[in-house]
C-alpha positions in Angstrom: 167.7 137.8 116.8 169.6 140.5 114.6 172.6 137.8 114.4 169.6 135.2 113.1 168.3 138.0 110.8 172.1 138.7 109.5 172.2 135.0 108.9 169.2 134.5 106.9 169.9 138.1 104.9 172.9 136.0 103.1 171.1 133.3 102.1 168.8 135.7 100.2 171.5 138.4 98.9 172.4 134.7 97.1 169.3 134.4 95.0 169.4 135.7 91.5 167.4 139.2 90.7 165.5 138.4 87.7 164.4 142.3 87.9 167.6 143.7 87.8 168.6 141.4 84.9 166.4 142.0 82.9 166.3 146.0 83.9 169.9 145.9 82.3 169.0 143.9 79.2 166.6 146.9 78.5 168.9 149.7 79.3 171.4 147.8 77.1 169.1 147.3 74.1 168.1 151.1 74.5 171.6 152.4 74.7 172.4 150.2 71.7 169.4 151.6 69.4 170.4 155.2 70.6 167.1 155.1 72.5 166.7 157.2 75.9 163.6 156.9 78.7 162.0 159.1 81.5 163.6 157.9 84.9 159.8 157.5 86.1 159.4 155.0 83.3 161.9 153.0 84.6 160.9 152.6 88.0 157.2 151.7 86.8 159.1 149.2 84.9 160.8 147.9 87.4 157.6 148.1 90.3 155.8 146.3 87.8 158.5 143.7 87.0 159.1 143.3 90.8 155.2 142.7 91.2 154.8 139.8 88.3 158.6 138.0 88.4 160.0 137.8 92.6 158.8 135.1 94.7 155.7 135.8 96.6 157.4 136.6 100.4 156.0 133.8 102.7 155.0 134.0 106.0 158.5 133.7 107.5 159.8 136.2 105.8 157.1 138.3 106.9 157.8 137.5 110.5 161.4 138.2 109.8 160.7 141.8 108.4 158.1 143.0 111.1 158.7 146.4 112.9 158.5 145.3 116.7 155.3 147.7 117.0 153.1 146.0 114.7 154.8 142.2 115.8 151.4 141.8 118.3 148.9 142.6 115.7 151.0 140.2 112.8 150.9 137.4 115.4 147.2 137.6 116.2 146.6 137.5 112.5 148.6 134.2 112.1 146.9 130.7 111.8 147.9 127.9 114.3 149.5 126.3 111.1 151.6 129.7 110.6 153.0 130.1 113.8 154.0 126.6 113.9 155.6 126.9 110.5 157.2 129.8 112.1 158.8 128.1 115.0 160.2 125.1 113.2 161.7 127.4 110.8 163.2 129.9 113.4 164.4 127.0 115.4 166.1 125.6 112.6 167.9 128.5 111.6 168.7 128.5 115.3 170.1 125.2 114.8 172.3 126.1 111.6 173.7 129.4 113.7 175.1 127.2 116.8 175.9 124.2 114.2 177.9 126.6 111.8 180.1 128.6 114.6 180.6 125.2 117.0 178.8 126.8 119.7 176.1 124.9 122.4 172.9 126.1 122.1 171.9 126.4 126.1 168.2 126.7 125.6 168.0 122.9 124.9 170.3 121.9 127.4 168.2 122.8 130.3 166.8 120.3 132.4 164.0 120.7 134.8 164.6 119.6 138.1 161.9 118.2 139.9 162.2 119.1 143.8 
């Protein structure tokens, strides 16, 4: 699961951060008009740039980033329709992870034998 999680942590390091771009813009325009700013400023800036600008985190991400102590509680509060989005999307970055390193995923190998 943490190689999954490592996996999935590059796709997102990928993304651009409209936050810190536009953090720097304002710390350049300030720097340039011999302007200065309260640290505590800046973070509210930032918290409420974060809040308005990033991508709202959907319910995979969610499941991604739960603390194994609250996991039971964030399942029971998932629809049918979100745990099923959840398994296709897990088992496709399942998929990808075997695909990418040439490796045979056993799991759907296995064959029930009827006795």
């Amino acid at each position: 699961m943490t190689q999954l999680y490592l996996f999935e942590k590059e796709e997102v390091m990928k993304r651009t951060d409209y936050v810190a771009t536009i953090m720097q813009e304002w710390y350049d325009a300030m720097d340039t008009h011999n302007i200065s700013v309260q640290p505590k400023a800046s973070t509210i800036l930032g918290t409420i740039l974060a809040k308005h600008l990033n991508e709202e985190e959907d319910v995979f991400d969610r499941y991604m980033n739960t603390k194994g102590g609250e996991f039971d509680a964030f399942w029971k509060s998932l629809s049918n329709d979100e745990k099923a989005y959840v398994e296709k999307r897990r088992q496709e970055m399942r998929d990808e992870y075997y695909a990418k390193r040439d490796l045979v995923d056993e799991y759907k190998t296995k064959v029930l034998l009827k006795g």
